[in-house]
SELUM-179383 format. One record per residue (C-alpha): x, y, z; residue number from 1; residue in three letters. Coordinates in nm, 2 decimals. Example, Ala and Ser with C-alpha at 12.3 -4.5 7.8 and 13.67 -1.06 7.14 Angstrom:
REM residues 2
<rec <1.23; -0.45; 0.78>; 1; 'ala'>;
<rec <1.37; -0.11; 0.71>; 2; 'ser'>;
This chain:
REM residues 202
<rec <1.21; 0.45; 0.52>; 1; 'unk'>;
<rec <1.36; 0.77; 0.71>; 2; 'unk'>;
<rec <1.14; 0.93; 0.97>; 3; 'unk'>;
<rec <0.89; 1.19; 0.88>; 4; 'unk'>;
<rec <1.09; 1.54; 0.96>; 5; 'unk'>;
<rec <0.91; 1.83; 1.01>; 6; 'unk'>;
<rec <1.00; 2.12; 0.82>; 7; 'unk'>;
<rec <0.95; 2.36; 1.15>; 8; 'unk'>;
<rec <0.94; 2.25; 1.48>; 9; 'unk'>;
<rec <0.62; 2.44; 1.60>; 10; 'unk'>;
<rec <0.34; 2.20; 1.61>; 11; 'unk'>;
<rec <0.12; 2.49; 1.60>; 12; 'unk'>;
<rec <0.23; 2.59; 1.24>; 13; 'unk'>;
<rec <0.09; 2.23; 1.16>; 14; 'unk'>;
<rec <-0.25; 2.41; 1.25>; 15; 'unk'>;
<rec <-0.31; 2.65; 1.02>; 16; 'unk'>;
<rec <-0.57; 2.75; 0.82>; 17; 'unk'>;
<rec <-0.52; 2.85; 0.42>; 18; 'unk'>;
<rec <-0.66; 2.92; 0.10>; 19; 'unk'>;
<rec <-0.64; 2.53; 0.01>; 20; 'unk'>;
<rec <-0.63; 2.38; 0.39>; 21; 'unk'>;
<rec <-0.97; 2.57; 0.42>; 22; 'unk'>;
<rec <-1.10; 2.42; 0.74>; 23; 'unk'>;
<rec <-1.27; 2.74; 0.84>; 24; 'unk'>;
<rec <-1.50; 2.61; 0.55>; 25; 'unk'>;
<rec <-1.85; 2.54; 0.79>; 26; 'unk'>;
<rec <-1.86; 2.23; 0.56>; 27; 'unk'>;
<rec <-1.52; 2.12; 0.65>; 28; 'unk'>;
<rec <-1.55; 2.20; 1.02>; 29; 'unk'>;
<rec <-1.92; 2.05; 1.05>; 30; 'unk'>;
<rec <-1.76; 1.73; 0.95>; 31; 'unk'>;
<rec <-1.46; 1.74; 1.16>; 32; 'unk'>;
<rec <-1.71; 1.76; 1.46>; 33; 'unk'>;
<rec <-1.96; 1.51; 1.33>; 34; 'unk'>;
<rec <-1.68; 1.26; 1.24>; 35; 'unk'>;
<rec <-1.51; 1.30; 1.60>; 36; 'unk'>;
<rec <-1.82; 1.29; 1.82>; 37; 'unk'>;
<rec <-1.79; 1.17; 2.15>; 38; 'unk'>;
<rec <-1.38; 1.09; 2.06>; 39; 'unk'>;
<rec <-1.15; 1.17; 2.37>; 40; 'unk'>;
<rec <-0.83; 1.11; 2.24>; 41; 'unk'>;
<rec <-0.61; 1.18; 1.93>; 42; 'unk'>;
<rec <-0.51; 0.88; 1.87>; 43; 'unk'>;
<rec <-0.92; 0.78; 1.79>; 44; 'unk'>;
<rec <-0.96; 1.10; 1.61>; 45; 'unk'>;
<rec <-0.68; 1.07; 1.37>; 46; 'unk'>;
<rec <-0.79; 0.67; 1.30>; 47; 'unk'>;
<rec <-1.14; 0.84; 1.26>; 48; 'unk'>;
<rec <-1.07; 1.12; 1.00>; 49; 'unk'>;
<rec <-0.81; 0.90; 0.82>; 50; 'unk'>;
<rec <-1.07; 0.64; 0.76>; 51; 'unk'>;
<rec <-1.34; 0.84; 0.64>; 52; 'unk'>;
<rec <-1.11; 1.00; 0.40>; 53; 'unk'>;
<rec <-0.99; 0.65; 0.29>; 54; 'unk'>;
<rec <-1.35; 0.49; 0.24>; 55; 'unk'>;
<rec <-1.57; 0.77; 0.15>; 56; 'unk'>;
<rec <-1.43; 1.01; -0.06>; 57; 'unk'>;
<rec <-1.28; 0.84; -0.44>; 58; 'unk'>;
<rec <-0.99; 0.91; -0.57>; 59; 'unk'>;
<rec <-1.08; 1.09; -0.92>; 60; 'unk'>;
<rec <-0.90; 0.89; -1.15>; 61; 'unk'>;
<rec <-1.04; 0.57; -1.05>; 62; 'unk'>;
<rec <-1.41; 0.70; -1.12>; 63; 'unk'>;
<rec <-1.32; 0.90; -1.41>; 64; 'unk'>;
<rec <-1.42; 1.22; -1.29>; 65; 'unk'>;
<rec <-1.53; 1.50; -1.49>; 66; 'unk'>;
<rec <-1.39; 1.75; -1.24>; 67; 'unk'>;
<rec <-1.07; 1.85; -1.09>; 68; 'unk'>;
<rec <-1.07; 1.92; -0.69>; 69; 'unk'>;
<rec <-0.82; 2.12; -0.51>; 70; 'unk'>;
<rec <-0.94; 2.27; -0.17>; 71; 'unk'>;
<rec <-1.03; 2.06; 0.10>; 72; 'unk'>;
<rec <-1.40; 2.19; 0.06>; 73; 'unk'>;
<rec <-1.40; 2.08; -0.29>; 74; 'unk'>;
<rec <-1.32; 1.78; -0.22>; 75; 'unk'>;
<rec <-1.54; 1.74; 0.04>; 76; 'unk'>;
<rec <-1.80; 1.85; -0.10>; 77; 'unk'>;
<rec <-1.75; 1.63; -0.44>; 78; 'unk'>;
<rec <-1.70; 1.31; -0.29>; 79; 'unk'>;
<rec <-1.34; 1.27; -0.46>; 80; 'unk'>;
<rec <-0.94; 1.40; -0.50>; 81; 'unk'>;
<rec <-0.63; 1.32; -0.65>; 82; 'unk'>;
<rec <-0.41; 1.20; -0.44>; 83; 'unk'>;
<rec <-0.27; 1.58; -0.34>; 84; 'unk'>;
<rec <-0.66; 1.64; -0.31>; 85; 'unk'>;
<rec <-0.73; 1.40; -0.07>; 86; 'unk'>;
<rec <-0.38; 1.50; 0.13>; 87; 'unk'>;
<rec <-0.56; 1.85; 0.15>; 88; 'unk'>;
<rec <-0.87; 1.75; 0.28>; 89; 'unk'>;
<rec <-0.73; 1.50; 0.53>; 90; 'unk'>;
<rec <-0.49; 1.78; 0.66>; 91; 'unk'>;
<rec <-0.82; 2.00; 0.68>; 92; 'unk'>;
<rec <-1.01; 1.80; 0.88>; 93; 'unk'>;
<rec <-0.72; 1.68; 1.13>; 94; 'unk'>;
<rec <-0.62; 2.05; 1.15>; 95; 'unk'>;
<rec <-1.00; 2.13; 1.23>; 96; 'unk'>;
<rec <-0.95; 1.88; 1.51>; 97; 'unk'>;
<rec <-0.68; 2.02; 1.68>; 98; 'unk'>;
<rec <-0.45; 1.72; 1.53>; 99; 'unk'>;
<rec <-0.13; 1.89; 1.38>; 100; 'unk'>;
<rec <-0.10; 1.73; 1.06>; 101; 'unk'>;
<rec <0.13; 1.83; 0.68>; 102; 'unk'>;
<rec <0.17; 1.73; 0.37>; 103; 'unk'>;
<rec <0.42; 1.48; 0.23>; 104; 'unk'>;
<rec <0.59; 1.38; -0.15>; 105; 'unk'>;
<rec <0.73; 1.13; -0.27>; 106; 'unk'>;
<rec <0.86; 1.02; -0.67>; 107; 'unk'>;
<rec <0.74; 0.70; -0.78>; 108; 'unk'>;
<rec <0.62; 0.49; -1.08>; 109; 'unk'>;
<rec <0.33; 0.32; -1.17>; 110; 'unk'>;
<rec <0.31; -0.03; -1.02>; 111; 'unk'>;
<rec <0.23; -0.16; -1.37>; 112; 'unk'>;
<rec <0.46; -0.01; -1.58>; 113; 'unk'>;
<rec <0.79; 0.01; -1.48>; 114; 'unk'>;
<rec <0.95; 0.18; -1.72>; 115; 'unk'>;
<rec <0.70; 0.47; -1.65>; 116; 'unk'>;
<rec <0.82; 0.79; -1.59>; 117; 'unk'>;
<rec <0.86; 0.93; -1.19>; 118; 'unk'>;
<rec <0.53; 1.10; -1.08>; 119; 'unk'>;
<rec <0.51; 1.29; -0.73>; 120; 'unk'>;
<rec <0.26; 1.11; -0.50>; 121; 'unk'>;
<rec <0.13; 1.28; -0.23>; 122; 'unk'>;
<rec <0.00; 1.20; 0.15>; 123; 'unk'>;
<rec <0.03; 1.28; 0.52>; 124; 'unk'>;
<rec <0.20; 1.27; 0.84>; 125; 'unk'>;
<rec <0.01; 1.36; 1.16>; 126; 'unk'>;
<rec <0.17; 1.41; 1.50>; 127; 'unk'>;
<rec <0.03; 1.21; 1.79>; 128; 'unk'>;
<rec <0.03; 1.35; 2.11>; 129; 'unk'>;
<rec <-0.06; 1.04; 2.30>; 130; 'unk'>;
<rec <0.27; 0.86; 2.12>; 131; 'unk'>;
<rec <0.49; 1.14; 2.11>; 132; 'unk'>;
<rec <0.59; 1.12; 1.71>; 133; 'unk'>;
<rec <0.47; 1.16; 1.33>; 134; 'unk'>;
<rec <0.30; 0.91; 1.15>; 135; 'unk'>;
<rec <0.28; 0.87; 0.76>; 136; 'unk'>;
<rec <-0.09; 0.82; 0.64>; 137; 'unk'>;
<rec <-0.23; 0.77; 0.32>; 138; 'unk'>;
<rec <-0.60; 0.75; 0.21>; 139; 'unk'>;
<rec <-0.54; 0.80; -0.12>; 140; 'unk'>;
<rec <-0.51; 0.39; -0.13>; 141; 'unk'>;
<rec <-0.76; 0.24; -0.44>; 142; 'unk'>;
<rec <-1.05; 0.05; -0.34>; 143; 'unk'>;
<rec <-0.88; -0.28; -0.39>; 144; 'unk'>;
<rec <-0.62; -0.19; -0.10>; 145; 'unk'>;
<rec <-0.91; -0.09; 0.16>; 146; 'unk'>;
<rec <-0.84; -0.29; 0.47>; 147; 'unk'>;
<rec <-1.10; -0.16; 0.72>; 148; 'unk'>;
<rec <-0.87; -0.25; 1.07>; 149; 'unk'>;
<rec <-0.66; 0.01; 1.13>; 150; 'unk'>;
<rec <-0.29; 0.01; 1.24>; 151; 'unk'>;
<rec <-0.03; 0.34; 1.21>; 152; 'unk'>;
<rec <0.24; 0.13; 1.15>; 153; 'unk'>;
<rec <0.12; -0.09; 0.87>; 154; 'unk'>;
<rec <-0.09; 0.21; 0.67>; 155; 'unk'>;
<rec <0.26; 0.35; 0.68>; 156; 'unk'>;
<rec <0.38; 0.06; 0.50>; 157; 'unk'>;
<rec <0.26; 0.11; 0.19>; 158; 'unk'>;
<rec <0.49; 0.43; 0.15>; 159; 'unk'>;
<rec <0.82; 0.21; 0.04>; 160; 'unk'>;
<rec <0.97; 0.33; -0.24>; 161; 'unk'>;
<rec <1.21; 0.15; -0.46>; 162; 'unk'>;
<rec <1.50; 0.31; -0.46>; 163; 'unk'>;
<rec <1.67; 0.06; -0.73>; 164; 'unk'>;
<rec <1.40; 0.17; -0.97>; 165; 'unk'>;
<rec <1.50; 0.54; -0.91>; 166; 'unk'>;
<rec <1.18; 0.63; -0.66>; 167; 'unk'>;
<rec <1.29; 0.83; -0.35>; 168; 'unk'>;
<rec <1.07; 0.96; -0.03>; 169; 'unk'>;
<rec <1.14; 1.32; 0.08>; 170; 'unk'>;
<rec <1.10; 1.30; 0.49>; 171; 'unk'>;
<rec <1.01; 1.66; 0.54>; 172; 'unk'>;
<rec <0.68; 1.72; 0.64>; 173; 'unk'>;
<rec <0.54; 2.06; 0.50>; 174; 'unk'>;
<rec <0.36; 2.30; 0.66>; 175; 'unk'>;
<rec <0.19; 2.43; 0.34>; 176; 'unk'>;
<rec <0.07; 2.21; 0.01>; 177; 'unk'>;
<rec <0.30; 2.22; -0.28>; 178; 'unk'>;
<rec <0.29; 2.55; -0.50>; 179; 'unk'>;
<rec <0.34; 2.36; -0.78>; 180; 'unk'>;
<rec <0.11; 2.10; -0.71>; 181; 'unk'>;
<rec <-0.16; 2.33; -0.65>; 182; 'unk'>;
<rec <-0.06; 2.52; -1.01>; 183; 'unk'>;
<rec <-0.10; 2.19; -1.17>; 184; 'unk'>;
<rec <-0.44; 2.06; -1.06>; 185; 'unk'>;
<rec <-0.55; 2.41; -1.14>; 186; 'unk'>;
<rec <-0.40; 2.39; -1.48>; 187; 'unk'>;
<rec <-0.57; 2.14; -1.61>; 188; 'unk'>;
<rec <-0.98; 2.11; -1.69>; 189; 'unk'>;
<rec <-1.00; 1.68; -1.75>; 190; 'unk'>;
<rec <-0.89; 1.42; -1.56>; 191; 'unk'>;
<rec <-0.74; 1.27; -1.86>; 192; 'unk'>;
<rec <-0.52; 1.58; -1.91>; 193; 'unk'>;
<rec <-0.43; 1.57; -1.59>; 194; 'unk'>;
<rec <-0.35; 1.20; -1.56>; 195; 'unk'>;
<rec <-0.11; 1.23; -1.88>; 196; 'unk'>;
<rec <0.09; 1.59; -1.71>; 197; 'unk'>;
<rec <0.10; 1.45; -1.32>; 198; 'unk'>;
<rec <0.39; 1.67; -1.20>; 199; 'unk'>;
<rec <0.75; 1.50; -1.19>; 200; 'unk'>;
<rec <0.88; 1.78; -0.89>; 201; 'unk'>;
<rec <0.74; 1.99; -0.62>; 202; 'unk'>;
């Protein structure tokens, strides 16, 4: 798997605050601060926020939700996300903690079908002062892949794609959610709509 490459150099672009990143939500940053009490470095906040995203907030189609969440305050607030969802909040609440963080794609196919069409998953890459590089994370994993220790380079691991089956990873690591993306989740008023239209690009 390539490196995570950042779309701009600027760490501090990683920071920012948006309509959909929304951690000037008091919600968002009440939680940020609650969840990295007493945490010096970033390396502790980042294994922090990751896991609480991870463990305590569903992904929506594994509880059949009856709403679609976008903004990292609605998902927050909800208690579950899409994958993208989750990607937004987790982004919100690093950001929040001063942890530069962005949003990452890849195309893949579902585990249990392979002759299922390409769908874009999404997730996360942080930057790590303390170690000096990105890291992929991705607490969008389903309950039955919840491994409560903690290691950057193995919750990385689960990002392979299989590149014989047509998947591919896009290394960038963007500063801003996916218009399209965002258009989609927006589109659509069921899960069940949703799960049958997941976007095939970005």
């Amino acid at each position: 798997m390539p490196d995570p490459l950042p779309e701009r150099p600027d760490l501090d672009d990683y920071l920012k605050c948006d309509d959909i990143i929304d951690y000037d939500n008091p919600l968002v940053e009440e939680t940020a601060e609650q969840i990295t009490e007493g945490l010096r470095d970033n390396i502790s906040k980042a294994q922090a926020i990751y896991e609480f995203v991870r463990d305590h907030i569903l992904h929506s189609f594994q509880i059949d939700a009856t709403s679609i969440t976008v903004k990292a305050s609605e998902v927050l607030e909800k208690g579950h996300g899409t994958c993208y969802a989750q990607a937004h909040l987790l982004a919100a609440l690093m950001r929040a903690a001063g942890i530069p963080c962005g949003l990452c794609y890849q195309a893949v196919k579902d585990n249990d079908d392979p002759d299922s069409r390409l769908v874009v998953h999404g997730y996360n890459a942080v930057y790590i002062e303390e170690i000096g590089r990105w890291v992929r994370l991705d607490a969008s994993r389903s309950i039955e892949e919840y491994d409560f220790s903690f290691d950057f380079d193995k919750e990385a691991s689960g990002l392979e794609v299989d590149t014989q089956a047509g998947e591919y990873d896009d290394p960038v690591v963007y500063i801003n959610p996916s218009k399209i993306i965002v258009k989609t989740l927006r589109k659509y008023d069921s899960i069940e709509d949703l799960k049958e239209n997941l976007p095939d690009k970005y």
